[in-house]
The first five atom37 places (N, CA, C, CB, O) and aatype in JSON, in Angstrom:
{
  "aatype": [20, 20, 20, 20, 20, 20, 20, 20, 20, 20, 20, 20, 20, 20, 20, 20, 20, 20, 20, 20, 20, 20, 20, 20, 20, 20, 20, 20, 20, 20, 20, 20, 20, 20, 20, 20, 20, 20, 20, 20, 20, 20, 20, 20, 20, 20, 20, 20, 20, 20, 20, 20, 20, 20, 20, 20, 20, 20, 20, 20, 20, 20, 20, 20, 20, 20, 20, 20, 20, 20, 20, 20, 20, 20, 20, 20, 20, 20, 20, 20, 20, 20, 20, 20, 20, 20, 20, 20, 20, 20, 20, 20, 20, 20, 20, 20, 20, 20, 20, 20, 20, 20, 20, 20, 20, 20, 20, 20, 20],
  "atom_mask": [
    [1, 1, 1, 1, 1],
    [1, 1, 1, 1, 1],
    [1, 1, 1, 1, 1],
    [1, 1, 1, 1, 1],
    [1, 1, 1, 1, 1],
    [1, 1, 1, 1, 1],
    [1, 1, 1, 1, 1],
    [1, 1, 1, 1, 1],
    [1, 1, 1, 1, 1],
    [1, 1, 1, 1, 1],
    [1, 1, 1, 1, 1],
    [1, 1, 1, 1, 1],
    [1, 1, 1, 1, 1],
    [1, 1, 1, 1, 1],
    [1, 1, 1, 1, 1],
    [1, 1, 1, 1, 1],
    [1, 1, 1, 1, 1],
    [1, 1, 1, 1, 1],
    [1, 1, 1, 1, 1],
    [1, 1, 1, 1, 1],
    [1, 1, 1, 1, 1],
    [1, 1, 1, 1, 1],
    [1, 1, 1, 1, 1],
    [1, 1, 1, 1, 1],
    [1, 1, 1, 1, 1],
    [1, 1, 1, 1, 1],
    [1, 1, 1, 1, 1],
    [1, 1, 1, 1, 1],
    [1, 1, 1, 1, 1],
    [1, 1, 1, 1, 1],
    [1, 1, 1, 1, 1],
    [1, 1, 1, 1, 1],
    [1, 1, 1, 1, 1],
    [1, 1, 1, 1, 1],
    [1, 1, 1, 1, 1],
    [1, 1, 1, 1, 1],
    [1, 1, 1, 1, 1],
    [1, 1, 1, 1, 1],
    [1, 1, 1, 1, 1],
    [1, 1, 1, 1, 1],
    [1, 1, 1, 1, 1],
    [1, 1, 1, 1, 1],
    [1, 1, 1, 1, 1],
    [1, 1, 1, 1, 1],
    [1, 1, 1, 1, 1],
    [1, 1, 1, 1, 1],
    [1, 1, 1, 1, 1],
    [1, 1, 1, 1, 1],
    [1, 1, 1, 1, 1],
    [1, 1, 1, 1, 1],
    [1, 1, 1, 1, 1],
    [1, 1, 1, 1, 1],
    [1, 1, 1, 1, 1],
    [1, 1, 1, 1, 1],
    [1, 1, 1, 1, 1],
    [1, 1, 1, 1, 1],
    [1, 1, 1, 1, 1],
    [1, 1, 1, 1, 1],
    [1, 1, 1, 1, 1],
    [1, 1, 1, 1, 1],
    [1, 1, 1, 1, 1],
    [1, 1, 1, 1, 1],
    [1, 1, 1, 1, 1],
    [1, 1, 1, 1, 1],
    [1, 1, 1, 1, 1],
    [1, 1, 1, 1, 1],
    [1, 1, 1, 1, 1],
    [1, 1, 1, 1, 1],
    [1, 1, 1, 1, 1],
    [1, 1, 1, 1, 1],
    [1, 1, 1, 1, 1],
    [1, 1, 1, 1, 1],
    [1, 1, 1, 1, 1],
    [1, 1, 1, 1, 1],
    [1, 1, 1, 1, 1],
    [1, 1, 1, 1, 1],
    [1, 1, 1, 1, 1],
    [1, 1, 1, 1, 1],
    [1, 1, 1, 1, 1],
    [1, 1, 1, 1, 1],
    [1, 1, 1, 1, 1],
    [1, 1, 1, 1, 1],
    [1, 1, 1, 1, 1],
    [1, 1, 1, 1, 1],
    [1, 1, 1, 1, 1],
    [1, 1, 1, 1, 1],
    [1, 1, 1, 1, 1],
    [1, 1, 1, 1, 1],
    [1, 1, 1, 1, 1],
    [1, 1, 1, 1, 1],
    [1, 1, 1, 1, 1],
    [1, 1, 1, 1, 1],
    [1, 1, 1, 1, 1],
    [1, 1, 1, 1, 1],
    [1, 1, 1, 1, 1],
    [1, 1, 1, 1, 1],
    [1, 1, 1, 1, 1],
    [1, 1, 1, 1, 1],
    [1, 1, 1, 1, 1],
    [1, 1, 1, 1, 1],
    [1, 1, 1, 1, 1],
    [1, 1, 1, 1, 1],
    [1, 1, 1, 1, 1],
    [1, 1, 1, 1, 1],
    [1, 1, 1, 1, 1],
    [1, 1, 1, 1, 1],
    [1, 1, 1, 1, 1],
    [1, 1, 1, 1, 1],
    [1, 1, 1, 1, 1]
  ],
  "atom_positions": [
    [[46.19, -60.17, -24.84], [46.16, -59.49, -23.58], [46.0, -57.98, -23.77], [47.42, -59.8, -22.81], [45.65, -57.25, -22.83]],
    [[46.33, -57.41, -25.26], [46.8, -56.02, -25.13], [45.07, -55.69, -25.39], [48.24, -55.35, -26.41], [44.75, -54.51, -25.26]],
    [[44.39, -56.29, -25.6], [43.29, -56.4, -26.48], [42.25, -56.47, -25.04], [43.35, -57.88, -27.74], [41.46, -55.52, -24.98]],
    [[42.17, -57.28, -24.11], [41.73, -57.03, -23.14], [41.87, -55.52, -22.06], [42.1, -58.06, -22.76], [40.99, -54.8, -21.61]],
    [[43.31, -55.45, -21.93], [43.94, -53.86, -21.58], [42.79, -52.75, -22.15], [45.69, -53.53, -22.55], [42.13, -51.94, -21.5]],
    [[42.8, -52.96, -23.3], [42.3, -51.8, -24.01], [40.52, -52.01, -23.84], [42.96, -51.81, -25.78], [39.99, -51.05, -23.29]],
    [[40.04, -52.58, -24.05], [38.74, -53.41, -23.42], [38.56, -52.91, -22.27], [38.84, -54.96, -23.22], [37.53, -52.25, -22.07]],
    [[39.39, -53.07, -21.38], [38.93, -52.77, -19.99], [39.12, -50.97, -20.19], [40.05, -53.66, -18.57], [38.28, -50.11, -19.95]],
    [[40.2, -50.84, -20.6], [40.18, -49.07, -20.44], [39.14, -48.42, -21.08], [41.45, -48.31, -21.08], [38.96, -47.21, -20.93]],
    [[38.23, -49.32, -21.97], [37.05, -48.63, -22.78], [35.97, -48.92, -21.95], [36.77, -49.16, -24.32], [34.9, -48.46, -22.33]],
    [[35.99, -49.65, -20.78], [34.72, -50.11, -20.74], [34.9, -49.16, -19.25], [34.31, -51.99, -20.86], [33.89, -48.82, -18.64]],
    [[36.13, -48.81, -18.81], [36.03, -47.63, -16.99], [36.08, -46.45, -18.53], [38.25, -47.56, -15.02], [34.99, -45.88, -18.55]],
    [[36.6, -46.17, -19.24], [35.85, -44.78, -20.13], [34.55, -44.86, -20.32], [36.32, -44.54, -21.62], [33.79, -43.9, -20.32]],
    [[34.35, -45.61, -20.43], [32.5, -45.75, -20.41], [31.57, -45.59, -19.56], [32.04, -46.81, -20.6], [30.5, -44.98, -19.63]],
    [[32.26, -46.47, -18.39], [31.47, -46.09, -16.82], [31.8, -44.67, -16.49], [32.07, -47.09, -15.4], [30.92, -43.91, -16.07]],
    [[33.59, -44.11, -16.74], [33.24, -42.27, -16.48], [32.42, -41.87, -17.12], [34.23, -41.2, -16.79], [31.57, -41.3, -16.44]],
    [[32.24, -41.88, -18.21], [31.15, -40.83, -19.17], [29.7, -41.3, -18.54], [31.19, -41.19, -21.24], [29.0, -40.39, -18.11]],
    [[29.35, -42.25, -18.48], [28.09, -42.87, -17.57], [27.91, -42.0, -16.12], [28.45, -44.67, -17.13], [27.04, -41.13, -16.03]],
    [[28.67, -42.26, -15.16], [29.04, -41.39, -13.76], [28.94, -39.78, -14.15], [30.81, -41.78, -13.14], [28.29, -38.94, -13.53]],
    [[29.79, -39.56, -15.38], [29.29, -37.72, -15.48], [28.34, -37.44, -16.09], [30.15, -36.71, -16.14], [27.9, -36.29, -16.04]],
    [[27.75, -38.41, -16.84], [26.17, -38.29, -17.5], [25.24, -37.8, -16.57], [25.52, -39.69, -17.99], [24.54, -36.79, -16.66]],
    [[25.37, -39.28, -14.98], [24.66, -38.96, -14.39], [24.43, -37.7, -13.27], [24.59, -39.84, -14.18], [23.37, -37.18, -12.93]],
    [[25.79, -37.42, -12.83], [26.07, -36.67, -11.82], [25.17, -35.01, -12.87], [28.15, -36.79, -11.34], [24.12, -34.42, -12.63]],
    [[25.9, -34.87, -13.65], [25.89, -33.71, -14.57], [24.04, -33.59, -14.35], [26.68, -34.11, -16.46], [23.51, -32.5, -14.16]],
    [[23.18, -34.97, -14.43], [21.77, -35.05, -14.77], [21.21, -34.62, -13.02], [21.27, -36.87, -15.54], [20.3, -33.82, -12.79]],
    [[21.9, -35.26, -12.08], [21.53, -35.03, -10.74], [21.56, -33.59, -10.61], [22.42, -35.72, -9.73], [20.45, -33.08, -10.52]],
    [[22.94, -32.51, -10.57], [23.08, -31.8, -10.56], [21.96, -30.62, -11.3], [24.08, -32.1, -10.72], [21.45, -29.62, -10.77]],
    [[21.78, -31.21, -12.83], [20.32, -30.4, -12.99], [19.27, -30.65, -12.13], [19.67, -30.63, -14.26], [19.05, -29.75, -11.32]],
    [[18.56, -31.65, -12.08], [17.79, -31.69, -11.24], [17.55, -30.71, -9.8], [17.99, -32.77, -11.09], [16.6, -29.95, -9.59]],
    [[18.79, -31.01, -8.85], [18.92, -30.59, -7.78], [19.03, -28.55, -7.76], [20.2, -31.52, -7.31], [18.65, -27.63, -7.03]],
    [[19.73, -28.7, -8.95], [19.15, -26.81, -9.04], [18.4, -26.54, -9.35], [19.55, -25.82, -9.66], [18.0, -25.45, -8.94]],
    [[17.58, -27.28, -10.32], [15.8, -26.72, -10.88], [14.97, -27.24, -9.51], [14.96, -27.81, -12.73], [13.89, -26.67, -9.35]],
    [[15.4, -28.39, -8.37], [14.54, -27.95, -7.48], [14.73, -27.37, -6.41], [13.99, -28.64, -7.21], [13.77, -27.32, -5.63]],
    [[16.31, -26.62, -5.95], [15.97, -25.28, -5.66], [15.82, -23.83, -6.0], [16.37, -25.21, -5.14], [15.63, -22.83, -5.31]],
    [[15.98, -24.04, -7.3], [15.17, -23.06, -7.52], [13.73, -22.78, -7.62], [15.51, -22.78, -8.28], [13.24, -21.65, -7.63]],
    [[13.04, -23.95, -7.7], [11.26, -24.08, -7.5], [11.06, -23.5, -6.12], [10.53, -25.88, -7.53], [10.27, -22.58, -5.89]],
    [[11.98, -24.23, -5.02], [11.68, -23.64, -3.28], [11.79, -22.43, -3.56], [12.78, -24.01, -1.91], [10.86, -21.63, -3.5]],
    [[13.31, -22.09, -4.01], [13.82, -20.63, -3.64], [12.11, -19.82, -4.21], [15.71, -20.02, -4.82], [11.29, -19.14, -3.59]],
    [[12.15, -20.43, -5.95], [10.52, -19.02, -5.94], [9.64, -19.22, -5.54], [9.75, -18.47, -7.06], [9.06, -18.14, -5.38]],
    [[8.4, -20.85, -4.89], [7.75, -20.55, -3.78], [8.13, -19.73, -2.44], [7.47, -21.59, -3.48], [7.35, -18.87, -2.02]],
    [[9.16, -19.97, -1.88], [9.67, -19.08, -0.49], [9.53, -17.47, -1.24], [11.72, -19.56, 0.15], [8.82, -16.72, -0.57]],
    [[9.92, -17.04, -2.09], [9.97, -15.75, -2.59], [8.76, -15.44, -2.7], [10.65, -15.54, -3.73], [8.5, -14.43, -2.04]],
    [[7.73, -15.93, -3.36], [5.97, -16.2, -3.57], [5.38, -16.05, -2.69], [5.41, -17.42, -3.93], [4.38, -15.33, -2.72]],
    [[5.83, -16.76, -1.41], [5.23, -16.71, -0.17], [5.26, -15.39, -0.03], [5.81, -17.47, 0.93], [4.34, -14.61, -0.27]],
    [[6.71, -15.03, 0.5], [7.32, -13.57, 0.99], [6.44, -12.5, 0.2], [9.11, -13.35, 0.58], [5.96, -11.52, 0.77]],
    [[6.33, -12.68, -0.75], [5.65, -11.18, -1.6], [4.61, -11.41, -1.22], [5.6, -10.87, -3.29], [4.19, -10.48, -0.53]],
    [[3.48, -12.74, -1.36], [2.15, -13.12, -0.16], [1.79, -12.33, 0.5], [2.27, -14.02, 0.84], [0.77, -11.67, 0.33]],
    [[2.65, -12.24, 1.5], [2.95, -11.89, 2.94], [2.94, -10.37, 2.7], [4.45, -12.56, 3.63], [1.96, -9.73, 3.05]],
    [[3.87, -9.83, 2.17], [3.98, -8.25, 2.38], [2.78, -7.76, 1.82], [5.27, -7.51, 1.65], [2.1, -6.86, 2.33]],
    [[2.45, -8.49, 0.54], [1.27, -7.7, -0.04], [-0.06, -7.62, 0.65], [0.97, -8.2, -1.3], [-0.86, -6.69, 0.54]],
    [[-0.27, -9.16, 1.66], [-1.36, -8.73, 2.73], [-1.15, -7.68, 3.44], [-1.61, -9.64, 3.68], [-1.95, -6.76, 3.63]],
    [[0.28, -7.82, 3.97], [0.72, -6.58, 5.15], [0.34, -5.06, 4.55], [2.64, -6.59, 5.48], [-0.19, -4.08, 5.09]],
    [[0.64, -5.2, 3.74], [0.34, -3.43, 2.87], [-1.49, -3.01, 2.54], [1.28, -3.52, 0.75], [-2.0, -1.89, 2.62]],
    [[-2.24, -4.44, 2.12], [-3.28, -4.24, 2.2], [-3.8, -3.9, 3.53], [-3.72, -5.07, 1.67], [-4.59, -2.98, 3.74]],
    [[-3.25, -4.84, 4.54], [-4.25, -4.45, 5.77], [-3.76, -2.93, 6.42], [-4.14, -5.79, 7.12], [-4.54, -2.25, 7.09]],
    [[-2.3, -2.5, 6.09], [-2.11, -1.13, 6.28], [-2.99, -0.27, 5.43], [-0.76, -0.82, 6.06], [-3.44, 0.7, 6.04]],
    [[-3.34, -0.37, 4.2], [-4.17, 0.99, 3.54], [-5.28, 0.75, 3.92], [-4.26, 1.3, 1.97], [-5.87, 1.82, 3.97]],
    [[-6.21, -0.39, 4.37], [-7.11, 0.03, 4.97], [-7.03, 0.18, 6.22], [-7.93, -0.5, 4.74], [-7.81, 0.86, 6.89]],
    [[-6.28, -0.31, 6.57], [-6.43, 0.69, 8.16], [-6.27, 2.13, 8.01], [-5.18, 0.35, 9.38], [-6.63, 2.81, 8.97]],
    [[-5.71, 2.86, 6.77], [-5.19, 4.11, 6.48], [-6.8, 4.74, 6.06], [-3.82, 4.08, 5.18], [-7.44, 5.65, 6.6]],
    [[-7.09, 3.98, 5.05], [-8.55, 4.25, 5.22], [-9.74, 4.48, 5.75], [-8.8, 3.95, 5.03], [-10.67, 5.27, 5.54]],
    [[-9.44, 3.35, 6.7], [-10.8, 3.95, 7.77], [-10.23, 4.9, 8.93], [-11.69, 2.51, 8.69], [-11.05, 5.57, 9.54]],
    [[-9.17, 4.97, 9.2], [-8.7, 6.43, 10.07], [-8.74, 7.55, 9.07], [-6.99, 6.4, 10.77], [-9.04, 8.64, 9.56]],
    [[-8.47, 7.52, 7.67], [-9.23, 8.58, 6.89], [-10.92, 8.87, 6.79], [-8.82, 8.3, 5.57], [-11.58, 9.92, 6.85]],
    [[-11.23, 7.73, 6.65], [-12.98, 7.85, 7.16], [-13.21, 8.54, 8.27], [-13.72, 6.49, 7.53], [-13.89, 9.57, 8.21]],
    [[-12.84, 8.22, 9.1], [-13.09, 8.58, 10.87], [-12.84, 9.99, 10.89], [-11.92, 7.76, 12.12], [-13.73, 10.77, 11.23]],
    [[-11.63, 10.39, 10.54], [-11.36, 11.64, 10.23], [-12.61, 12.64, 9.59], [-10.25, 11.47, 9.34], [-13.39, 13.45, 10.1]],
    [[-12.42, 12.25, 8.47], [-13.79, 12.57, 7.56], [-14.79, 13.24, 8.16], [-14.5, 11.4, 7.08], [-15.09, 14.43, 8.22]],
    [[-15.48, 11.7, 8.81], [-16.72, 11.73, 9.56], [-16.69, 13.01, 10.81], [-16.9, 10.14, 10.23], [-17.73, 13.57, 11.17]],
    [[-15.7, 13.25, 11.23], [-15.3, 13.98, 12.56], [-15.52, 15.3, 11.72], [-13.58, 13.66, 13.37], [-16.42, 16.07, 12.06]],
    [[-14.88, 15.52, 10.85], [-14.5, 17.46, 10.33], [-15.87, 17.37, 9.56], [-12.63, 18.03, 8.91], [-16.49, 18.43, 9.53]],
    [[-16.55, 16.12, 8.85], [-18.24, 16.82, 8.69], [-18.69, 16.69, 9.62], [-19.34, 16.33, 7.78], [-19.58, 17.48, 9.29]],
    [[-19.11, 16.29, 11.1], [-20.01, 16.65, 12.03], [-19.09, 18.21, 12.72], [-20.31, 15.16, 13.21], [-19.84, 19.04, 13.22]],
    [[-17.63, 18.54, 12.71], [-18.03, 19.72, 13.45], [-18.09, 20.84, 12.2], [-16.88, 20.09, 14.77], [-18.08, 22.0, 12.59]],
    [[-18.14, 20.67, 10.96], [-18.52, 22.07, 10.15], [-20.49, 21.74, 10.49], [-17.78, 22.05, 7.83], [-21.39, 22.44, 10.96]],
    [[-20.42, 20.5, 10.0], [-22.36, 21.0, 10.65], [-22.33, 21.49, 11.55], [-23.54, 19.98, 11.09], [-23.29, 22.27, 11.55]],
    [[-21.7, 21.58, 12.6], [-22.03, 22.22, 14.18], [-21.53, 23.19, 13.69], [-21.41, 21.7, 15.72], [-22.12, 24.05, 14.34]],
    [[-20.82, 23.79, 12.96], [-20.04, 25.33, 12.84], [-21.17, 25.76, 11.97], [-18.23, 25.5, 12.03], [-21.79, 26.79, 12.22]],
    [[-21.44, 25.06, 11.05], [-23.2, 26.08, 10.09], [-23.97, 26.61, 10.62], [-24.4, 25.4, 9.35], [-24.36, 27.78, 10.54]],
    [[-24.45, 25.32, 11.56], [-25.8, 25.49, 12.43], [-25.5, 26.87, 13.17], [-26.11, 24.1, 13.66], [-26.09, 27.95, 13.08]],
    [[-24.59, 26.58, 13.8], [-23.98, 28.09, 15.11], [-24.03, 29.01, 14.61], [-22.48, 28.3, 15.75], [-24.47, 30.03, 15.14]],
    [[-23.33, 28.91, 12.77], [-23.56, 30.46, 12.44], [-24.63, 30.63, 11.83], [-22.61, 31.13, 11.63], [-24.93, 31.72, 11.35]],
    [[-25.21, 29.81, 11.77], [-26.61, 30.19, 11.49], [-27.38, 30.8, 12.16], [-27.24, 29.4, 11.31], [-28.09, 31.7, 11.7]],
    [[-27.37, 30.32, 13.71], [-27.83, 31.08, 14.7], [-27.3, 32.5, 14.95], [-27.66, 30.36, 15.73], [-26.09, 32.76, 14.92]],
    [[-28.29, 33.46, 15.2], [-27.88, 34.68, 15.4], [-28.52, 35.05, 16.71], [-28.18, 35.57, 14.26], [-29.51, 34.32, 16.73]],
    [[-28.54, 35.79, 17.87], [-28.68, 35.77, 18.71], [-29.72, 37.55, 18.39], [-27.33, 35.32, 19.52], [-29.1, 38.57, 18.08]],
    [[-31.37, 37.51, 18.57], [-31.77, 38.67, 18.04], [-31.32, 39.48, 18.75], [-32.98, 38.87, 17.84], [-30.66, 40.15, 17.95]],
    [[-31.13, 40.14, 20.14], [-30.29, 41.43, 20.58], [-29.09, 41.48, 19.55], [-29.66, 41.32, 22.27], [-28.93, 42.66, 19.23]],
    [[-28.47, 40.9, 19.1], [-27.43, 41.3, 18.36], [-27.29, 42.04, 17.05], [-26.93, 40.4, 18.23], [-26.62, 43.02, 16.74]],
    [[-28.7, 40.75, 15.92], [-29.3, 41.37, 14.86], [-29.96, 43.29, 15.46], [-30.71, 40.05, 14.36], [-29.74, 44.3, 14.79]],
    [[-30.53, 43.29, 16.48], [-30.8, 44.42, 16.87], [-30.24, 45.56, 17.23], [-31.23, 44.26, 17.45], [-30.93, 46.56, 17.42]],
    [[-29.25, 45.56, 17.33], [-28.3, 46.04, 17.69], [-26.94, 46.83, 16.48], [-27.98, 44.93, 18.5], [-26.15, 47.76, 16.44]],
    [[-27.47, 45.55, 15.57], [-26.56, 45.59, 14.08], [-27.86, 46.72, 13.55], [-26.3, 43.59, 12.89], [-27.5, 47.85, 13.24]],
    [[-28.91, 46.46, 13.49], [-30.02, 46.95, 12.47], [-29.84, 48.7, 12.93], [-31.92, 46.09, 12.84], [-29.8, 49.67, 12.18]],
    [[-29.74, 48.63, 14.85], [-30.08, 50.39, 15.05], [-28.68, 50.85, 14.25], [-30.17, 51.14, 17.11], [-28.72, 51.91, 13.64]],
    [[-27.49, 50.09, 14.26], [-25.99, 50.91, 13.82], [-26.34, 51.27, 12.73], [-24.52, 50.14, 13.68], [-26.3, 52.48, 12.53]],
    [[-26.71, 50.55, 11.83], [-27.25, 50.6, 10.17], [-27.81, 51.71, 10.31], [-28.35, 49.44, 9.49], [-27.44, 52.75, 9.77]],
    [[-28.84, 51.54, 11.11], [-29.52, 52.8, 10.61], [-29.07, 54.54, 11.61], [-31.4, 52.3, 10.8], [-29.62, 55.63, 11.47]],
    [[-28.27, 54.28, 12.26], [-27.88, 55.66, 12.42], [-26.52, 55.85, 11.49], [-27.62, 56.01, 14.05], [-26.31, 57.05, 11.35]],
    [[-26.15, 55.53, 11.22], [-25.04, 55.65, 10.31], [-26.11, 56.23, 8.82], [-24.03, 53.87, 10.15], [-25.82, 57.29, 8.25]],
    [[-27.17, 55.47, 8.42], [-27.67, 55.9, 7.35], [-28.24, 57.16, 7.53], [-28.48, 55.06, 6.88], [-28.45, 57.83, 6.52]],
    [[-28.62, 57.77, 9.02], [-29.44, 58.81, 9.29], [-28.49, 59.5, 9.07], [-30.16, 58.98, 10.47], [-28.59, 60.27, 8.11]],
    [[-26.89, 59.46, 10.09], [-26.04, 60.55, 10.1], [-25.04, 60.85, 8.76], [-25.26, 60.34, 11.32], [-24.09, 61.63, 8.72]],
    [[-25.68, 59.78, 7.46], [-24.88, 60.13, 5.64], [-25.73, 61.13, 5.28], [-24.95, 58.73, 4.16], [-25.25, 61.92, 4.47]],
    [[-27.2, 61.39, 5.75], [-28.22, 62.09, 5.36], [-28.23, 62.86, 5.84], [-29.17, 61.78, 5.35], [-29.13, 63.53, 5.34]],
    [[-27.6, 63.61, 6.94], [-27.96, 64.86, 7.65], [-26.36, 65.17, 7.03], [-28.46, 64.87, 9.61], [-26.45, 65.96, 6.09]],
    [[-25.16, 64.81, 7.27], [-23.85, 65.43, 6.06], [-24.46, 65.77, 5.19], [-22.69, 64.5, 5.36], [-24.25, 66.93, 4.85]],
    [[-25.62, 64.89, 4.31], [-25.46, 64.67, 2.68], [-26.06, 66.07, 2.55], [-26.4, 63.2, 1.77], [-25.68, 66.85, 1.67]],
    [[-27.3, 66.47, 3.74], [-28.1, 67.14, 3.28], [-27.96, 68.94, 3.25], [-29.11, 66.59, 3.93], [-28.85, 69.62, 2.75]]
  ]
}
């Protein structure tokens, strides 16, 4: 009988170590697959922001373009203008020039 006793207590020691074999094996499992979700969901998330940041610099970009485009069309309009001189004015500049040069020459002379 003592021989059975001991039999049976080896054979529920056996089924525990079996039960924590398995639990212990579930338990891996069940954290290696959330941790696979947890870093797809994280994967996603960085996905996500890194589109968000792309579609912000180019939007940063083409309002820098636009910009751009705006301050070279008004310096062309500011060239052109000063390019233009209005001749009464040149005329006007040319007689000062030259009385100023007449009246260094009548001091000088």
């Amino acid at each position: 009988m003592q021989s059975e006793v001991i039999d049976d207590i080896l054979s529920v020691e056996d089924e525990a170590a079996r039960i924590i074999e398995n639990a212990q094996k579930k338990a891996r499992e069940t954290v290696s697959q959330a941790h696979d979700r947890a870093a797809a969901i994280i994967a996603k998330a960085v996905d996500s922001v890194r589109e968000a940041g792309k579609a912000d610099v180019a939007a940063a970009e083409e309002l820098l373009r636009s910009h751009l485009e705006e301050y070279e069309e008004e310096r062309e309009r500011l060239l052109n203008e000063a390019c233009t001189v209005d001749p009464s004015v040149l005329d006007r500049a040319a007689g000062r020039i030259v009385e100023r040069i007449c009246s260094i020459d009548r001091i000088g002379a």
